[in-house]
C-alpha positions as CSV (number, residue, x, y, z in Angstrom):
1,X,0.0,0.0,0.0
2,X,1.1,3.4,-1.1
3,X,2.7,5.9,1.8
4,X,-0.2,8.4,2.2
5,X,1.4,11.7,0.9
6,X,0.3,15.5,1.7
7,X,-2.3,15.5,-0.5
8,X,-4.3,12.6,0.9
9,X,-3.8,14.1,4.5
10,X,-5.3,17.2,3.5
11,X,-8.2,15.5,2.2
12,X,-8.6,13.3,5.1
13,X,-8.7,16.6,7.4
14,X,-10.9,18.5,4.5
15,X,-8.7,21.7,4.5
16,X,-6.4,22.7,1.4
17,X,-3.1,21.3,0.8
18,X,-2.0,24.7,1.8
19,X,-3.3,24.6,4.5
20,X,-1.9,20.8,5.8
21,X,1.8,22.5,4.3
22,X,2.0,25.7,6.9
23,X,0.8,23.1,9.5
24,X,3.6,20.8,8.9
25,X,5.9,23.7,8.1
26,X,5.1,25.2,11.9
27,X,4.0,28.6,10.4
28,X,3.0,30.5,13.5
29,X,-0.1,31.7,11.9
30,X,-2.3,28.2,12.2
31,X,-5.0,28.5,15.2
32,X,-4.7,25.1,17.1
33,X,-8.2,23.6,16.5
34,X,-6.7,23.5,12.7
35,X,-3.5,22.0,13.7
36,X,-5.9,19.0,15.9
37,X,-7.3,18.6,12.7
38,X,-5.0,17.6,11.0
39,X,-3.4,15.8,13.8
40,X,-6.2,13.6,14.0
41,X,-6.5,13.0,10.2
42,X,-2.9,11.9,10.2
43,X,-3.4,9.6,13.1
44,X,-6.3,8.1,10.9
45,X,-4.3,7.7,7.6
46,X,-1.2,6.2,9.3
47,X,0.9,9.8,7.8
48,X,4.3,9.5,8.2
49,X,4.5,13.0,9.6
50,X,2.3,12.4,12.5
51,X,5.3,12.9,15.1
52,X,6.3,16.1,13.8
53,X,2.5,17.5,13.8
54,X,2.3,16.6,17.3
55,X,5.4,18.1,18.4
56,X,3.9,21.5,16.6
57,X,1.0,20.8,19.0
58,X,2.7,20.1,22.0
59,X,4.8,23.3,21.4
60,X,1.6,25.8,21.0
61,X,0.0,24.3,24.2
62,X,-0.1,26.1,27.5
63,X,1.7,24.5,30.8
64,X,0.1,24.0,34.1
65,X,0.6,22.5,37.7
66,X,-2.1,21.2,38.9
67,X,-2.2,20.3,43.2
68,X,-4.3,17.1,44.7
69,X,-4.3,16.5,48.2
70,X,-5.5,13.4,49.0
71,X,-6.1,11.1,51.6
72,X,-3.6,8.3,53.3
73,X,-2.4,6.3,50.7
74,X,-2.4,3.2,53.2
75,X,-5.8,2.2,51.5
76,X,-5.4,1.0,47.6
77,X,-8.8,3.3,47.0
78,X,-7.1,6.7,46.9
79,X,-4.3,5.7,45.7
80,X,-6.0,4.1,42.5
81,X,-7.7,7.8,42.5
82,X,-3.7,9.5,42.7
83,X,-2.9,7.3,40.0
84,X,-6.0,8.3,37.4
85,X,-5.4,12.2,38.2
86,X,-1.8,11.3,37.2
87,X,-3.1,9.6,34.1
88,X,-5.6,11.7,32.8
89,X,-3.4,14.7,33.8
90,X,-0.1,13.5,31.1
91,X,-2.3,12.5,28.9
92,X,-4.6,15.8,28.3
93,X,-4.5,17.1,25.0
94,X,-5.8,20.4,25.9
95,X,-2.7,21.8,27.8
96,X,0.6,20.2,29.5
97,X,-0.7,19.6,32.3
98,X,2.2,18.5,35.2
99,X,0.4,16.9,38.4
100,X,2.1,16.9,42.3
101,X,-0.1,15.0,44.7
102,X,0.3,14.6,48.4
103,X,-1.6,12.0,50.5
104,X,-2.3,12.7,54.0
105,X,-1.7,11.0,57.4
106,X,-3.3,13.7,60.0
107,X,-6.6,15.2,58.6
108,X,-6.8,17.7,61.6
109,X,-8.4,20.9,60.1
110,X,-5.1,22.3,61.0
111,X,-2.8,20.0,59.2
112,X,-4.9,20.0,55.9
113,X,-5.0,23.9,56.0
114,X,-1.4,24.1,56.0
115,X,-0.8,21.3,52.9
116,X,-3.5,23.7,51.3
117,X,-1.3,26.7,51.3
118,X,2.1,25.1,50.8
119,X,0.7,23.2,48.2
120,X,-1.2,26.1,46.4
121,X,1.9,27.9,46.9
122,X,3.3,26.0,44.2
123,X,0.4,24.6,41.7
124,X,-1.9,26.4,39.4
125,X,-5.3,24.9,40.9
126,X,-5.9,22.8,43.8
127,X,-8.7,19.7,44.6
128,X,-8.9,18.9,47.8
129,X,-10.0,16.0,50.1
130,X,-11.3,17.2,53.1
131,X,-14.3,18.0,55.8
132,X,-15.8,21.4,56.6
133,X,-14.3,23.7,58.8
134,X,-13.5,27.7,59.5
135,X,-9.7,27.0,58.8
136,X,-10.4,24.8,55.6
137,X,-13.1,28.0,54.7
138,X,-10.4,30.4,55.5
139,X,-7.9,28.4,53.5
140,X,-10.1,28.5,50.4
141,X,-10.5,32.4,50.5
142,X,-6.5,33.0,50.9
143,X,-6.0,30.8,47.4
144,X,-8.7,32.2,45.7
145,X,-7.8,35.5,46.4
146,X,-4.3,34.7,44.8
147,X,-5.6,33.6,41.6
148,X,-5.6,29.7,42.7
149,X,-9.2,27.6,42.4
150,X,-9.6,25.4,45.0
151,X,-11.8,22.3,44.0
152,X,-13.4,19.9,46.4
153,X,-13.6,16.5,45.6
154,X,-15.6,13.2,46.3
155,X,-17.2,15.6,49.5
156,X,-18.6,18.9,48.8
157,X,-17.5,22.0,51.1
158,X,-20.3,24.9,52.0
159,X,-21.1,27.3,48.9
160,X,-19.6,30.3,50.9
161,X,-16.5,28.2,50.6
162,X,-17.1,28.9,46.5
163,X,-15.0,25.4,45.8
164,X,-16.5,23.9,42.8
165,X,-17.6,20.3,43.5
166,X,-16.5,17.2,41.9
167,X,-18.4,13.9,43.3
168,X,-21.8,12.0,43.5
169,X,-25.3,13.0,44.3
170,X,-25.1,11.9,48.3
171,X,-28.1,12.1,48.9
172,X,-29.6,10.1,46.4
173,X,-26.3,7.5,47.7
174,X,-27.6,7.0,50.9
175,X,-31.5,6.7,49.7
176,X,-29.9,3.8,47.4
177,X,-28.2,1.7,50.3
178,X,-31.4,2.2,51.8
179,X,-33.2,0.6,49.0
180,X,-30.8,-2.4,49.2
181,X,-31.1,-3.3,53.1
182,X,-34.8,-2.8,52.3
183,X,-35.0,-5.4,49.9
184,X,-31.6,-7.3,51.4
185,X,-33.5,-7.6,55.3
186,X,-35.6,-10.6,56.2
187,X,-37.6,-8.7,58.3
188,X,-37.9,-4.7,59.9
189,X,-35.4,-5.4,63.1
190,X,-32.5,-2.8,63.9
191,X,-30.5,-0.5,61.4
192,X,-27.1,0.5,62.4
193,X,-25.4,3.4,60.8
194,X,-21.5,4.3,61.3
195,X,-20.5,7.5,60.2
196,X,-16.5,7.9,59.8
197,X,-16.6,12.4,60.7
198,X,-19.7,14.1,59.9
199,X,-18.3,17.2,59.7
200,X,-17.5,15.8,55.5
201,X,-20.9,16.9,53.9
202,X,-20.6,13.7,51.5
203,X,-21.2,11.6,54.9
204,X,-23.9,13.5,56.4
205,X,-25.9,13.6,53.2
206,X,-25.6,9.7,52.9
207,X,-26.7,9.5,56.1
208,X,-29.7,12.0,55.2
209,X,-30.5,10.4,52.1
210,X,-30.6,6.8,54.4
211,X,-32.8,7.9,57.0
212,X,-35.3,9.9,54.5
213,X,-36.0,6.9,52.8
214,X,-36.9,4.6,55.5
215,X,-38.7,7.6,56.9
216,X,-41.2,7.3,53.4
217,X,-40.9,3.8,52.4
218,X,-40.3,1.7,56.0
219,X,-41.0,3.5,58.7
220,X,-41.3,0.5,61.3
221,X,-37.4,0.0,60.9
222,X,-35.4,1.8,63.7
223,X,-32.5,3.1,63.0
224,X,-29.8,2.7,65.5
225,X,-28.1,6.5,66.2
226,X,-25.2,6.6,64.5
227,X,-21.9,5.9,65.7
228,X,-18.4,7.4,64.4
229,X,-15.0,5.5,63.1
230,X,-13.4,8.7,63.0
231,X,-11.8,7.3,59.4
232,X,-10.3,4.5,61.6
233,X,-10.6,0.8,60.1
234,X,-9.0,-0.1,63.7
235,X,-12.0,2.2,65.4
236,X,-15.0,0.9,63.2
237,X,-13.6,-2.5,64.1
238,X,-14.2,-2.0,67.7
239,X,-16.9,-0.1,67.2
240,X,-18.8,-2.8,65.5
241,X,-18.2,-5.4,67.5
242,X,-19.6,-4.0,70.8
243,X,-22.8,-2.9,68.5
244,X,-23.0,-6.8,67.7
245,X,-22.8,-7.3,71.2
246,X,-25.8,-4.9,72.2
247,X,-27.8,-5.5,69.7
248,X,-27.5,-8.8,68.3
249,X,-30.2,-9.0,66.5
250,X,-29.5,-6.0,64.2
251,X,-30.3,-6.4,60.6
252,X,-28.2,-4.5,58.7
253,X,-25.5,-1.8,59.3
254,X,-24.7,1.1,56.6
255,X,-21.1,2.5,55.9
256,X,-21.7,6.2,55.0
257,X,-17.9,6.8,56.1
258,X,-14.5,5.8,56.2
259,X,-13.8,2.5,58.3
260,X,-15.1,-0.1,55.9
261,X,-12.2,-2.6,56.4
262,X,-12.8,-3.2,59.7
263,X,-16.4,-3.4,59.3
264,X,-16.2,-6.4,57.7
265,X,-13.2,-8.1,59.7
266,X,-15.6,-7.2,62.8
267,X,-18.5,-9.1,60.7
268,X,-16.3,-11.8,59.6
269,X,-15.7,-12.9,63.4
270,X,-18.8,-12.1,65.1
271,X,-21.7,-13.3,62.5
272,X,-21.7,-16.3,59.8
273,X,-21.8,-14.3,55.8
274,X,-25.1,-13.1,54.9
275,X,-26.2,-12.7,58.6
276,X,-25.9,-8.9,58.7
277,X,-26.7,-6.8,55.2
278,X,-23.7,-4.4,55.4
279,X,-23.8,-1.6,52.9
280,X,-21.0,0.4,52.1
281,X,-18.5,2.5,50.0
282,X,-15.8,2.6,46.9
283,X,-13.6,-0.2,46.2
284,X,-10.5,-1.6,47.5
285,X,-8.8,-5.3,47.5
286,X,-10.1,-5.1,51.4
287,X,-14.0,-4.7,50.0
288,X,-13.5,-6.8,47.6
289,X,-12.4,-9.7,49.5
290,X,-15.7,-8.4,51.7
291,X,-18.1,-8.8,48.6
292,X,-16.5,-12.3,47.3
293,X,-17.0,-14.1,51.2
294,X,-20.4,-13.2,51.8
295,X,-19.4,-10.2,54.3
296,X,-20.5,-7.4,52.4
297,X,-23.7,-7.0,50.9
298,X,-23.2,-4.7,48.7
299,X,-20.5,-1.2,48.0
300,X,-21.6,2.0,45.9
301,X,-18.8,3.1,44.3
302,X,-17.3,6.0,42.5
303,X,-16.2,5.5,38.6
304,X,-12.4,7.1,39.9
305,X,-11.9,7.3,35.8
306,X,-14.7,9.7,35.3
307,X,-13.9,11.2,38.6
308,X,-10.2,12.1,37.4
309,X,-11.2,13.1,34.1
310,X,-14.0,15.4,35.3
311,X,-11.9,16.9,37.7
312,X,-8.4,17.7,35.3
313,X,-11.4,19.2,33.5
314,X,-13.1,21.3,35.6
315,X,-9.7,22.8,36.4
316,X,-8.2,23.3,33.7
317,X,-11.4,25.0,32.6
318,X,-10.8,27.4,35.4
319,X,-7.6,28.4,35.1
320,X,-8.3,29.0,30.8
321,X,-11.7,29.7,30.2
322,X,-12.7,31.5,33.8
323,X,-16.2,33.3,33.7
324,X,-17.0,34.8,37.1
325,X,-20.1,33.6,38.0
326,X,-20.6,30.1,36.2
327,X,-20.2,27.3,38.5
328,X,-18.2,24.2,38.1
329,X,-19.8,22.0,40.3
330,X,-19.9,18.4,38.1
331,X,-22.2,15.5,39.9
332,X,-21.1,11.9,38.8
333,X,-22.8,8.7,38.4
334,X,-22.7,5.9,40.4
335,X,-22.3,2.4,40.7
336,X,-23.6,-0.5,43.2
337,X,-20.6,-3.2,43.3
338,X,-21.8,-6.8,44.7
339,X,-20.6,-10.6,44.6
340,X,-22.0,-11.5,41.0
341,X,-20.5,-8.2,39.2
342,X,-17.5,-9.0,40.5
């Protein structure tokens, strides 16, 4: 088969062979939705220019650093979300985009401030991890007032904060693990709920969502008040097992919050699989081992590839395109993970 040749490349990208020429020639004079053009028309006729039109790509593109501060890497959940923001980040086509992301240990209000600053000190746009609070707030303001968006991600912040949100509907969440220990129970006994801080709005909105919908749809089920893991697998462990103690006859127990892992190693040694309908959160090798004995009912999970795509977005949209006024806020789908989809 012939090598496709310039004139075949301009009539893959429908522009003139003029046109394709000043492209290939890196005349300075060729906007960059022309030069994608004919990028992607080279890609499609196997050209054997193709390097050399993206390299004149690469060199019209603008160069950002973008900041994610995360939480403790320990778990494999945010970590597979570091590694997806690093992903979509190096391979954006819309700008060189260069990604620094910190996980951390201590999520005191104080300690996450700080990263904020230090970090923004150093990136173009930030997306954060983190709960509500005056210092967080406070934080927020002093970066935007520099000329750095701050984005919250996976748990909303307070509008004052003005931190575009990148996550799921919570609400509607915590109304779906509702639906499932619904239909899950044998029969309306005891509901416990853990709650890992609420002072992160994602949490208290599942929690909302949960209790609104056995408010309409079961209202003989009680629901246990719920009880913190303070993010703590080694908390939520303890925690459950003296709930199984005092209530042993509870039907079901919902994870709106961190401490999943120890959930279900609590579960594992106290009741036989399928006993309890536990309901929780994301996915990890931990939840998955949950899903695959019989431990855990059921987990509603981000899509982290739509979440780190959505967020490189949303910032780089930002920083490029800002309109005072327009909001950024981008709500996700979701997904219910158990045994059989596996």
């Amino acid at each position: 088969m012939a090598r496709p040749t310039i004139k075949d490349l301009a009539a893959a990208a429908d522009l003139s062979v003029s046109t394709v020429n000043r492209v290939i020639g890196g005349h300075s004079n060729v906007r960059e939705v022309t030069i994608e053009q004919v990028r992607r028309a080279a890609e499609n006729i196997g050209f054997y220019g193709l390097n050399a039109i993206e390299d004149r790509l690469k060199n019209r593109l603008s160069r950002y650093r973008f900041g994610f501060l995360l939480q403790d890497s320990s778990g494999d959940f945010y970590t597979g979300v570091g590694d997806e923001l690093k992903r979509h980040a190096s391979n954006y086509s819309n700008a060189i985009i260069e990604s620094e992301i910190e996980y951390m240990k201590d999520l005191s209000p104080e300690s996450v401030s700080e990263s904020m600053r230090a970090l923004g000190e150093k990136v173009d746009a930030l997306a954060v991890v983190t709960a509500q609070h005056p210092m967080i707030s406070q934080a927020i303001f002093d970066l935007r007032e520099a000329g750095k968006p701050v984005f919250a991600m996976i748990s909303g912040l307070s509008s004052s904060c003005g931190a575009p949100y990148i996550g799921l509907d919570n609400w509607k969440v915590g109304r779906t693990a509702a639906w499932l220990v619904s239909h899950v129970s044998k029969r309306d006994g005891e509901v416990a709920i853990l709650v890992g801080n609420h002072r992160y709005r994602c949490q208290e909105m599942n929690e909302s969502g949960f209790r609104s919908y056995f408010r309409e749809m079961a209202p003989n089920v009680r629901l246990l008040e719920p009880q913190s893991t303070y993010e703590s697998d080694a908390i939520a462990r303890d925690v459950t097992e003296r709930l199984l103690d005092r209530h042993p006859d509870v039907e079901a127990i919902y994870v709106a919050g961190g401490g999943l892992a120890g959930v279900i190693d609590s579960i594992g040694r106290k009741r036989d699989p399928g006993q309890v309908c536990v309901i929780g959160h994301d996915m990890s090798s931990a939840i998955k081992r949950g899903l695959v004995n019989g431990l855990l009912t059921a987990s509603i999970a981000h899509d982290i590839d739509r979440l780190a795509s959505s967020t490189i977005e949303a910032m780089f949209k930002s920083i490029s395109e800002p309109v005072e006024g327009v909001k950024l806020d981008t709500v996700l789908p979701f997904y219910t993970v158990t045994k059989e989809s596996l």
